[in-house]
C-alpha positions in Angstrom: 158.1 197.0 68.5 159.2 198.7 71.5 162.8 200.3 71.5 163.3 199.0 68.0 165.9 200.6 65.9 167.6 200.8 62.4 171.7 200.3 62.2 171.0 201.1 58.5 168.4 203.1 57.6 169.3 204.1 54.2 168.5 201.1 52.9 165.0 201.7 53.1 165.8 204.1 50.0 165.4 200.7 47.9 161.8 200.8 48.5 161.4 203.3 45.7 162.3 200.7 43.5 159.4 198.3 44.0 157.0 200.8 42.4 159.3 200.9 39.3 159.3 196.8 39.1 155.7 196.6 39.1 155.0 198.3 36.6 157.9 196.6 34.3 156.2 193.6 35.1 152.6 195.4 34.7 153.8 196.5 30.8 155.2 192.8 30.1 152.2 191.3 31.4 150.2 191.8 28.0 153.1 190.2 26.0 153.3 187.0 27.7 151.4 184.0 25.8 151.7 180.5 26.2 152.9 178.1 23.2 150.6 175.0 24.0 150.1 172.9 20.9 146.9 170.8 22.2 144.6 169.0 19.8 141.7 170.6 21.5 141.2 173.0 24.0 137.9 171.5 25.3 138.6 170.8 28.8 141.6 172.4 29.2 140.4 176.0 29.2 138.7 176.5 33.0 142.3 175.1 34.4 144.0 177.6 31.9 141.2 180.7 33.2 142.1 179.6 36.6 146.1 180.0 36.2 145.7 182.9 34.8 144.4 184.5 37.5 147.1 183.4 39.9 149.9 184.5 37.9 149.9 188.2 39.8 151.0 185.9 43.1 154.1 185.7 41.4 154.9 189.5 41.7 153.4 189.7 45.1 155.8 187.1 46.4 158.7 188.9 44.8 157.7 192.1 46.6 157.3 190.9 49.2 160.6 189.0 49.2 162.5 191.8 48.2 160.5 193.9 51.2 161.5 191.7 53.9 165.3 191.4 52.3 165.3 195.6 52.2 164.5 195.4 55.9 167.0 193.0 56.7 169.4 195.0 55.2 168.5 197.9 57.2 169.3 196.2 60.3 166.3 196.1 62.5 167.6 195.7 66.3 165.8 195.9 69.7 168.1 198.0 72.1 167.8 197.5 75.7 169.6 199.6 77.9 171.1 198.9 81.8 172.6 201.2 83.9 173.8 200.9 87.2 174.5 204.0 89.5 176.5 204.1 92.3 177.4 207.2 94.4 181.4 208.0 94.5 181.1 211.2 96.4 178.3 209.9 99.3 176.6 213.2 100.7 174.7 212.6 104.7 172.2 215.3 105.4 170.7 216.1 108.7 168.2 218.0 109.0 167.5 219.3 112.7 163.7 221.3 112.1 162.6 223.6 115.1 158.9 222.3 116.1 158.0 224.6 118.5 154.7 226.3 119.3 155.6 229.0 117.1 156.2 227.1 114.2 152.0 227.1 114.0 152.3 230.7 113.1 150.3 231.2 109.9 152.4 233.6 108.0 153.8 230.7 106.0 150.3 229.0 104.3 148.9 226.9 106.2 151.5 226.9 108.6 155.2 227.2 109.0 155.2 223.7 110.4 153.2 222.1 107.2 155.1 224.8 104.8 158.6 223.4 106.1 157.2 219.5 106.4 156.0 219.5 102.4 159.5 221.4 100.8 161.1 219.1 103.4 159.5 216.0 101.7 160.3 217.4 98.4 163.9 218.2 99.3 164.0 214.3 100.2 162.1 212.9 97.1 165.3 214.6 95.0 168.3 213.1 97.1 167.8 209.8 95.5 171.6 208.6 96.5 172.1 210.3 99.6 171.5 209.7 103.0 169.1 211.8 104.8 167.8 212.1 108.9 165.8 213.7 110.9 166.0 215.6 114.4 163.0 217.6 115.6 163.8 219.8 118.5 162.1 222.9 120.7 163.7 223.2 124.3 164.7 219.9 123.8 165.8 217.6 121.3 165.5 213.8 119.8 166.3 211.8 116.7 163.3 211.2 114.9 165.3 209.2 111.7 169.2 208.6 111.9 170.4 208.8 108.5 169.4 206.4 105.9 168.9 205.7 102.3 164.8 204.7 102.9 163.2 207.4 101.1 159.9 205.9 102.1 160.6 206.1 105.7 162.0 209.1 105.5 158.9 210.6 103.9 156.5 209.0 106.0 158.6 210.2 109.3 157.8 214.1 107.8 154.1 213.4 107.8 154.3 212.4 111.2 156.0 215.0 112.9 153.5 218.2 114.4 153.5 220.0 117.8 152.8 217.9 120.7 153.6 218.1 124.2 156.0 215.5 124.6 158.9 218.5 124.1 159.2 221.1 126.2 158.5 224.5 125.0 161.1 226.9 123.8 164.0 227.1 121.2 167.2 225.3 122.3 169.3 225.7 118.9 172.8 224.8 120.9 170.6 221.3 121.8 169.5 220.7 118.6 172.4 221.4 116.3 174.5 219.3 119.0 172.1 216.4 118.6 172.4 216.8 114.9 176.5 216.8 115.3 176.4 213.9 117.2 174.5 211.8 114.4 176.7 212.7 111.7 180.1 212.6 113.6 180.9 208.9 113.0 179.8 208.7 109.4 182.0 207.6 107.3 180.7 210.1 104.2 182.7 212.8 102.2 180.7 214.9 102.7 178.4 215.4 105.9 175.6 218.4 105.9 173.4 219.6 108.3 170.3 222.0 107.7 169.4 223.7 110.8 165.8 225.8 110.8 164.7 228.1 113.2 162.0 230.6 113.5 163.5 232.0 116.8 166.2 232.7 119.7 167.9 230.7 121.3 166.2 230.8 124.7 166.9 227.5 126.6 169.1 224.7 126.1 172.2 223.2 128.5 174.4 223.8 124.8 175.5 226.6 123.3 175.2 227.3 119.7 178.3 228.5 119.4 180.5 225.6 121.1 178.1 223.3 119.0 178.9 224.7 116.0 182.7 224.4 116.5 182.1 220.8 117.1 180.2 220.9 114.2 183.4 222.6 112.4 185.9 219.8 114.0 184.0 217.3 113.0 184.4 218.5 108.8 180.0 219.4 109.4 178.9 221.5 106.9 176.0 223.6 108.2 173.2 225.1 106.3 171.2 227.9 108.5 167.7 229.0 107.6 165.9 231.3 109.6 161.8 231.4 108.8 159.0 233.4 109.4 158.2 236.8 108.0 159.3 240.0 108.2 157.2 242.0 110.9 154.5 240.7 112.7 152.7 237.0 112.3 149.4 235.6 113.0 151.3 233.4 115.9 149.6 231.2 119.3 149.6 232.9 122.0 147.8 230.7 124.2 145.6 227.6 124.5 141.7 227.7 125.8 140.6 224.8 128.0 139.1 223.1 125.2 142.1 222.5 123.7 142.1 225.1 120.9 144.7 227.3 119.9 143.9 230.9 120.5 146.4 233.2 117.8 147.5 236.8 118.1 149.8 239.3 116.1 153.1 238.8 117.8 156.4 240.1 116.3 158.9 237.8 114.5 162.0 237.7 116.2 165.1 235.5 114.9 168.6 235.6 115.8 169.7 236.3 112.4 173.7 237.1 113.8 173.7 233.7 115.6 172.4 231.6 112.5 175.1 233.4 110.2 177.9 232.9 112.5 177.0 229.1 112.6 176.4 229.2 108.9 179.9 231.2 108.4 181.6 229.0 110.7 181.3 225.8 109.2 181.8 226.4 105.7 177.5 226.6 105.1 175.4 229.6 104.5 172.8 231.1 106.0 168.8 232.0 104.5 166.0 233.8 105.3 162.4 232.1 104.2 159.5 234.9 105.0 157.3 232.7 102.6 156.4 229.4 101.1 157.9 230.4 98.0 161.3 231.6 99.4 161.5 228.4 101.7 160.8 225.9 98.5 163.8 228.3 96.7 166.0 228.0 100.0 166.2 224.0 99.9 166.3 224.1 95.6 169.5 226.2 96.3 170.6 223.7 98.5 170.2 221.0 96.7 171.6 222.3 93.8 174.8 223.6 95.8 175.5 220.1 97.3 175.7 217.8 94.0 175.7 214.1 94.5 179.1 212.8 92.3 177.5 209.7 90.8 179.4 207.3 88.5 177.1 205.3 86.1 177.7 202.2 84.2 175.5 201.3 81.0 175.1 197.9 79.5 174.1 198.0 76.1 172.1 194.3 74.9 171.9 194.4 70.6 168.9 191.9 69.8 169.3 191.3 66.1 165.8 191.0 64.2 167.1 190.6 60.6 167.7 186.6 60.7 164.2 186.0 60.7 162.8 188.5 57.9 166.3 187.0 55.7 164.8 183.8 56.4 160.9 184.9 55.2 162.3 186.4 52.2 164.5 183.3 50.6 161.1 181.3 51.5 159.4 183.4 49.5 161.7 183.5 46.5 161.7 179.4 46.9 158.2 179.4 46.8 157.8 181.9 43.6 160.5 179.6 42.2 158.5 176.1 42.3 155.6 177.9 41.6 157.2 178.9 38.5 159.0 175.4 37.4 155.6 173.8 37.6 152.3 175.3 38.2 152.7 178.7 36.1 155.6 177.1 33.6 154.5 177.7 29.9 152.8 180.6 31.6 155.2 183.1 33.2 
């Protein structure tokens, strides 16, 4: 049976005894004879053959009795186990993700967009009792998921984001780390994050980074920098042809490293540097690991006994041997 378990095991060491019984009964088989005075035999002797040869259900039953008694002693139990987690330290993340043209550069596999969209989903699929959201942003910025505990929509929101016209170009960081303040300002978590990406400078925008990120600081917003892209120059788009395709070119990678550590510094967060795939996926596993969910879980314990049953089996058993013994198999046994 599934989940089943033994309170006392070491009763099974009476198992070794069975062998030894049989073969006391085995040696005392040959000695036992019948005192039946008849005046003949005739008749009597196919019964007699026939009784004979269910005298060895005697010892079966006993062994068998005594088998299921030996189990019951050892306490046989299905344990099924219930817990209940709750969060006592609740943990909101934001995470505001640059999706601007550059983000199609190629220098993360197959692109920093996809890179950052797949350890993004993983990141999510980890937080199981936190509360995650989502704001995309280039020279402008929008809410794409307020925070919420749907890990489904969550997930499916990540697939859906990719570079579209419906933003205008650029890399407003003020406008996006301001949108991301804004969402987490009123929650009413211990602890309120935000992981802010970026593969560039901030070069548009109506906020500044700097008065967003004091916000960010009055507002008890931890804030997480990462700046991506590689070191040197990356395959990047540089245009777009009239059929719609995206024409790439070598173009130096240019973050504003000072600006994402003085946010980072600021708030109480730290800032990264992802040149890879790799070093992304190790950024957000060093986040995760950094910002540990308290959780408080309750476990409910429910003991089903299973000995009742082979107790019962056994002392049937015995009563059967018994009767069998007082009348069918007596002058026999």
């Amino acid at each position: 049976m599934k989940n089943i378990t033994f309170l006392n095991p070491e009763f099974f060491w009476l198992f070794l005894l069975l062998p030894v019984a049989f073969l006391i009964w085995y040696k005392n088989k040959k000695k036992q004879k019948a005192n039946i005075k008849l005046s003949s035999t005739e008749g009597v002797l196919a019964q007699k053959s026939f009784l004979i040869k269910l005298i060895p259900l005697s010892i079966v039953l006993r062994i068998l009795a005594f088998s299921g008694l030996i189990i019951a002693l050892a306490r046989p139990q299905i344990i099924s186990v219930d817990h209940q987690i709750h969060s006592t330290h609740g943990i909101d993340i934001l995470m505001a993700m640059d999706i601007s043209g550059s983000m199609l550069a190629k220098d993360l596999k197959p692109n920093r967009l996809e890179a950052l969209k797949e350890v993004a989903a993983d990141f999510v699929s980890q937080r199981i009792t936190d509360r995650i959201g989502i704001v995309i942003y280039a020279a402008e910025a929008y809410t794409k998921t307020p925070v919420t505990s749907d890990k489904t929509l969550l997930l499916n929101a990540l697939r859906d984001i990719k570079y579209s016209d419906d933003l205008r170009d650029g890399t407003a960081i003020g406008v996006g780390l301001a949108t991301a303040v804004n969402r987490l300002k009123d929650s009413p978590a211990k602890s309120k994050i935000i992981i802010l990406l970026t593969d560039g400078v901030n070069n548009t925008g109506t906020v500044d980074p700097n008065l967003a990120s004091e916000i960010a600081k009055e507002f008890g917003i931890k804030v997480y920098t990462i700046g991506i892209g590689t070191n040197g120059l990356a395959e990047s788009p540089v245009g777009i042809r009239p059929n719609g395709e995206i024409v790439y070119d070598k173009v130096p990678v240019e973050i504003d490293e000072q600006l994402m550590k003085d946010i980072a510094q600021k708030t109480g967060g730290k800032y990264f540097r992802a040149t890879d795939t790799k070093s992304l996926k190790e950024i957000y596993e060093e986040i995760n690991q950094m910002e540990k969910t308290k959780i408080d879980e309750q476990k409910f314990v429910n003991t089903d006994e299973k000995f009742h049953l082979l107790a019962l089996i056994s002392f049937v058993l015995l009563c059967i041997d018994f009767i069998l013994q007082k009348t069918l198999f007596r002058g026999f046994i």
